[in-house]
VOBA-1610 file (N, C-alpha, C; in pm, whole numbers, padded with zeros to 5 digits, always signed):
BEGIN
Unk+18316+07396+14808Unk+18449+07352+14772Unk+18439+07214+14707Unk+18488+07196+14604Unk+18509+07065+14520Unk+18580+07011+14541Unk+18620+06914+14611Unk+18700+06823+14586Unk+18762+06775+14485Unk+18765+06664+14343Unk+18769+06658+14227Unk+18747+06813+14162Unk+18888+06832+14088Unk+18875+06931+13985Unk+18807+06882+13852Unk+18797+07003+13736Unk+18727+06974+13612Unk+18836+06914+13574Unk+18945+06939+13571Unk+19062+06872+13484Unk+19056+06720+13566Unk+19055+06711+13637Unk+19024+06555+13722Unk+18914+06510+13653Unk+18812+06537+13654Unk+18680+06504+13610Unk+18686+06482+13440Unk+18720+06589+13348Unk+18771+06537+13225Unk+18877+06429+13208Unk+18967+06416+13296Unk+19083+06308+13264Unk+19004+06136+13307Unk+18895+06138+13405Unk+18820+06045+13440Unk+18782+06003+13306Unk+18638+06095+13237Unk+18606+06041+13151Unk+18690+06073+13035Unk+18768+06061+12989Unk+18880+06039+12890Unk+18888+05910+12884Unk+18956+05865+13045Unk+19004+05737+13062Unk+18911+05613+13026Unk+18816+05654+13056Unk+18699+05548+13086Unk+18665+05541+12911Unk+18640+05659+12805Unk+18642+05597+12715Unk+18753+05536+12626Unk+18837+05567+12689Unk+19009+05486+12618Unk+18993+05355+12705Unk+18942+05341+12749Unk+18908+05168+12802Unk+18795+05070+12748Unk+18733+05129+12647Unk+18633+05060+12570Unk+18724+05030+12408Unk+18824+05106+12423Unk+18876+05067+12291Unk+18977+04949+12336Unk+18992+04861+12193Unk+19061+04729+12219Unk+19237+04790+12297Unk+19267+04665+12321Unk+19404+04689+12379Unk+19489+04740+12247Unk+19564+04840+12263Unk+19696+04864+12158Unk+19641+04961+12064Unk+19513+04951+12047Unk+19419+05068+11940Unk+19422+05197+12000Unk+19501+05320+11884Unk+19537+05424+11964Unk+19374+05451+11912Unk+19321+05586+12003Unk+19204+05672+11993Unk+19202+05828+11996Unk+19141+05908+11879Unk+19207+06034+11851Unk+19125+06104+11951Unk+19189+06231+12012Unk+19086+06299+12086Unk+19007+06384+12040Unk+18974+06389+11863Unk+18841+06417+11854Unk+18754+06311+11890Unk+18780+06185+11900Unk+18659+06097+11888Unk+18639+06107+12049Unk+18716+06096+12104Unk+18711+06115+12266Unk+18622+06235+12309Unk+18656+06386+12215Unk+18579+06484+12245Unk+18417+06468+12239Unk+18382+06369+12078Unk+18289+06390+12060Unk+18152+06286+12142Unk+18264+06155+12188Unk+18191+06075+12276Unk+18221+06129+12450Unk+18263+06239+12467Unk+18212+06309+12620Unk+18166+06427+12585Unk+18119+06492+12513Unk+18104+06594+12464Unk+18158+06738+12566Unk+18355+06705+12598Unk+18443+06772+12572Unk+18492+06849+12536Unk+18554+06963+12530Unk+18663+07056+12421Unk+18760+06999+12398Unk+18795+06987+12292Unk+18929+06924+12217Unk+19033+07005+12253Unk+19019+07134+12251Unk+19153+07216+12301Unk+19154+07184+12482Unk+19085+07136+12553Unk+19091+07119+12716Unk+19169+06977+12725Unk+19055+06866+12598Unk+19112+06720+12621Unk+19299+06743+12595Unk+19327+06802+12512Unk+19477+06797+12488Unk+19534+06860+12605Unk+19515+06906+12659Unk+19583+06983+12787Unk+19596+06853+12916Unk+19461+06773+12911Unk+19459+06660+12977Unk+19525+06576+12938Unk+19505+06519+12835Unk+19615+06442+12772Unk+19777+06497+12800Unk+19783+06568+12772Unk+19932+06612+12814Unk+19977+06568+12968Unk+19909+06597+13056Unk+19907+06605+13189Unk+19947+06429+13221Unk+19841+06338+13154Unk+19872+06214+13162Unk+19969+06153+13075Unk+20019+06169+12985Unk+20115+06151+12884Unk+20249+06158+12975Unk+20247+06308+13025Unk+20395+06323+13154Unk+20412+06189+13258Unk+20247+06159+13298Unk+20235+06099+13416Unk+20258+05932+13396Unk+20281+05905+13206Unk+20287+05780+13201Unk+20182+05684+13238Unk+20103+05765+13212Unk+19974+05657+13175Unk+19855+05626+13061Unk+19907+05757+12951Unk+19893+05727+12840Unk+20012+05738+12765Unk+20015+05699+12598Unk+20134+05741+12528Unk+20056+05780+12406Unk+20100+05859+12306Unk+20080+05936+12203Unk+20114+05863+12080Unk+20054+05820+11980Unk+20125+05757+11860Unk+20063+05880+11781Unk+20196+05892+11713Unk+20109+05962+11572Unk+20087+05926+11403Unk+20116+05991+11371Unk+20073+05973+11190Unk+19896+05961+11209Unk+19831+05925+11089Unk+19691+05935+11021Unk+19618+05858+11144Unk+19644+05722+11140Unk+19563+05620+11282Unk+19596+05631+11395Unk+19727+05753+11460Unk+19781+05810+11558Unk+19646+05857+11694Unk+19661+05867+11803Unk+19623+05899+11868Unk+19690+05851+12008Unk+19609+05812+12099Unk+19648+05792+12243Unk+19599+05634+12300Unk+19690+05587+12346Unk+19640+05451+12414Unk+19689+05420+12562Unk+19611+05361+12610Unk+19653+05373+12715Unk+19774+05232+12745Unk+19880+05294+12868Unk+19965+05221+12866Unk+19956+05129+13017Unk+19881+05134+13086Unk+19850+05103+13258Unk+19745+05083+13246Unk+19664+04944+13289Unk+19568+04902+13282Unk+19478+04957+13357Unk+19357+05017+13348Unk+19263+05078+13486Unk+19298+05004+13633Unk+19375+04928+13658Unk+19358+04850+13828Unk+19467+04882+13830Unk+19579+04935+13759Unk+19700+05031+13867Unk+19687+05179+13851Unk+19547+05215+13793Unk+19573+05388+13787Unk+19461+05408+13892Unk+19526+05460+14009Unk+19444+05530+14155Unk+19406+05688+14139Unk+19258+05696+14176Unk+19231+05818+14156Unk+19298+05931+14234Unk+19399+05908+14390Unk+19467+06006+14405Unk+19575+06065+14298Unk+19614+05937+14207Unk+19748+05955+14128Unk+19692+06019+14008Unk+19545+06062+13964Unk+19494+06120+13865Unk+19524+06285+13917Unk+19447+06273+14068Unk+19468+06457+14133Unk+19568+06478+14167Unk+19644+06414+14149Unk+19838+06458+14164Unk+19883+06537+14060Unk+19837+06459+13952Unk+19856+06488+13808Unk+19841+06656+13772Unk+19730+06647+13818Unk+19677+06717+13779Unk+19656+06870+13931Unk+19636+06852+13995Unk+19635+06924+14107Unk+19783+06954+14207Unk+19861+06871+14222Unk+20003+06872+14301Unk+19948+06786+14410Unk+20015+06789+14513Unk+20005+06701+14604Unk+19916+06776+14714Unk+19848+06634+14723Unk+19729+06741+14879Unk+19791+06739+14992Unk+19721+06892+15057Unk+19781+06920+15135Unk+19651+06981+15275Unk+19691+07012+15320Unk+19577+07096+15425Unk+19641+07253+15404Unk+19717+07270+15453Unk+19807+07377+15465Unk+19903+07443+15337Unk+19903+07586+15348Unk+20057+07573+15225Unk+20149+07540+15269Unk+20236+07562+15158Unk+20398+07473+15210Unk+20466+07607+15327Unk+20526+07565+15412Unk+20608+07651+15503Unk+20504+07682+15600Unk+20379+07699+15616Unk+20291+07721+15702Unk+20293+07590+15837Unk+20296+07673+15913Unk+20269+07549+16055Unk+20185+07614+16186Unk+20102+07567+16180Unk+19999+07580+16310Unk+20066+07536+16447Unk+20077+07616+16544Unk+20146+07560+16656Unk+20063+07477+16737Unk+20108+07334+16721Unk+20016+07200+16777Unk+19928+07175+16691Unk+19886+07205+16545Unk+19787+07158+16440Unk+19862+07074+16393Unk+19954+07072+16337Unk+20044+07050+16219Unk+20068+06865+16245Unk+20078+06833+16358Unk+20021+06637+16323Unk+19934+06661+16302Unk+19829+06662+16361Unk+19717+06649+16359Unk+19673+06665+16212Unk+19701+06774+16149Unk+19655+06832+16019Unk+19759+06677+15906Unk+19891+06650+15947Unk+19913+06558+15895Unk+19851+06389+15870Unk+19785+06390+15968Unk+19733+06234+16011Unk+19616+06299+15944Unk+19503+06404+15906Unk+19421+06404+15870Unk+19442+06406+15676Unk+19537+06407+15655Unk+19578+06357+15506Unk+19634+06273+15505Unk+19649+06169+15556Unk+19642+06044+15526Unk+19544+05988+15498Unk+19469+06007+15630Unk+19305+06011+15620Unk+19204+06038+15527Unk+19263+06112+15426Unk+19163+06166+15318Unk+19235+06109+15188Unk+19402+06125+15180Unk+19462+06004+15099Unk+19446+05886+15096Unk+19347+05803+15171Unk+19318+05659+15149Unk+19191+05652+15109Unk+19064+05752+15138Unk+18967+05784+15076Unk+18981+05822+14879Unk+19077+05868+14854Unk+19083+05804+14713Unk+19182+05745+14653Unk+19221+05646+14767Unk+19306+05562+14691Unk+19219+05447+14663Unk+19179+05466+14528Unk+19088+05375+14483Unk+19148+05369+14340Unk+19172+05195+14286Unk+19149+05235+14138Unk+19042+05268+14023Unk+19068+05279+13927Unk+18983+05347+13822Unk+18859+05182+13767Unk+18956+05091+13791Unk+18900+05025+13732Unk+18737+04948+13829Unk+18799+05022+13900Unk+18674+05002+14094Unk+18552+05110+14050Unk+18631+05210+14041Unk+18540+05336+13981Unk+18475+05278+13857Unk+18531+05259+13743Unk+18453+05194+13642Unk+18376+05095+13658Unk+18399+05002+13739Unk+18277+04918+13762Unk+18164+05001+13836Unk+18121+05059+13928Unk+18070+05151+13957Unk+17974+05184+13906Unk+18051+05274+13789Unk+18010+05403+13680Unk+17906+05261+13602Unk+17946+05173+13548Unk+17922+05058+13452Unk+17781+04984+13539Unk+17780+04954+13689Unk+17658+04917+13755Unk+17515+05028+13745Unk+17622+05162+13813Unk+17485+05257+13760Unk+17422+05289+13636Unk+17512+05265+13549Unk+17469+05345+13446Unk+17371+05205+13397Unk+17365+05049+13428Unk+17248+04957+13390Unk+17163+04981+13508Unk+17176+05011+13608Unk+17048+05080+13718Unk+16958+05146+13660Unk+16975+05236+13619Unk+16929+05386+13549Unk+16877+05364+13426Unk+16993+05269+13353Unk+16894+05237+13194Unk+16742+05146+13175Unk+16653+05204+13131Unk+16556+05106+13124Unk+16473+05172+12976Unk+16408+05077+12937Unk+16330+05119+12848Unk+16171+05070+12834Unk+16073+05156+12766Unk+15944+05123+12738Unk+15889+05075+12638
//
């Protein structure tokens, strides 16, 4: 079982390369496709998803593309799997375990503060390992 979906996991690195571009510079999602090596028909579906969620916006015409509007340190990776997934849950909706059902509640909280992390925490991260790992001969 995965935790993080693919649509989570594509909207990650989306984000992360719409954060190397300057502030206000929209970025088309071919170039996005071709620097995660992406589907352009998936990235737009993601994009959409965050566009609703108000954390990117869409410019168009010729230099049109997507910029982001929320700086990485207010976008939390639960509020990415919301987006994109609905709200976590243990249980379906209307289902109740007789005497689970706190219990099962206090244990999503519990796992809701495990990614309440922002992106921009995650990007530093991603940005430490990835000079760990780089070396050359």
């Amino acid at each position: 079982m995965s935790i993080l979906s693919q649509k989570v996991m594509y909207a990650l690195k989306a984000l992360f390369v719409m954060n190397q571009q300057p502030v206000g510079i929209p970025i088309q999602v071919k170039e996005i496709a071709n620097q995660t090596q992406l589907s352009i028909k998936y990235l737009e579906v993601v994009f959409s998803g965050l566009k609703k969620a108000g954390i990117v916006q869409s410019l168009r015409g010729s230099r049109g593309g997507y910029v982001l509007i929320k700086p990485l340190e207010l976008i939390y990776l639960d509020d990415i799997m919301e987006v994109f997934e609905g709200p976590l849950k243990v249980l379906p909706d209307g289902e109740k375990v007789s005497g689970l059902s706190g219990f099962f509640d206090q244990q999503i909280v519990d796992i809701r503060a495990l990614f309440r992390v922002t992106l921009k925490e995650l990007w530093s991260y991603q940005q430490k390992a990835a000079s760990v790992l780089s070396y050359s001969i």
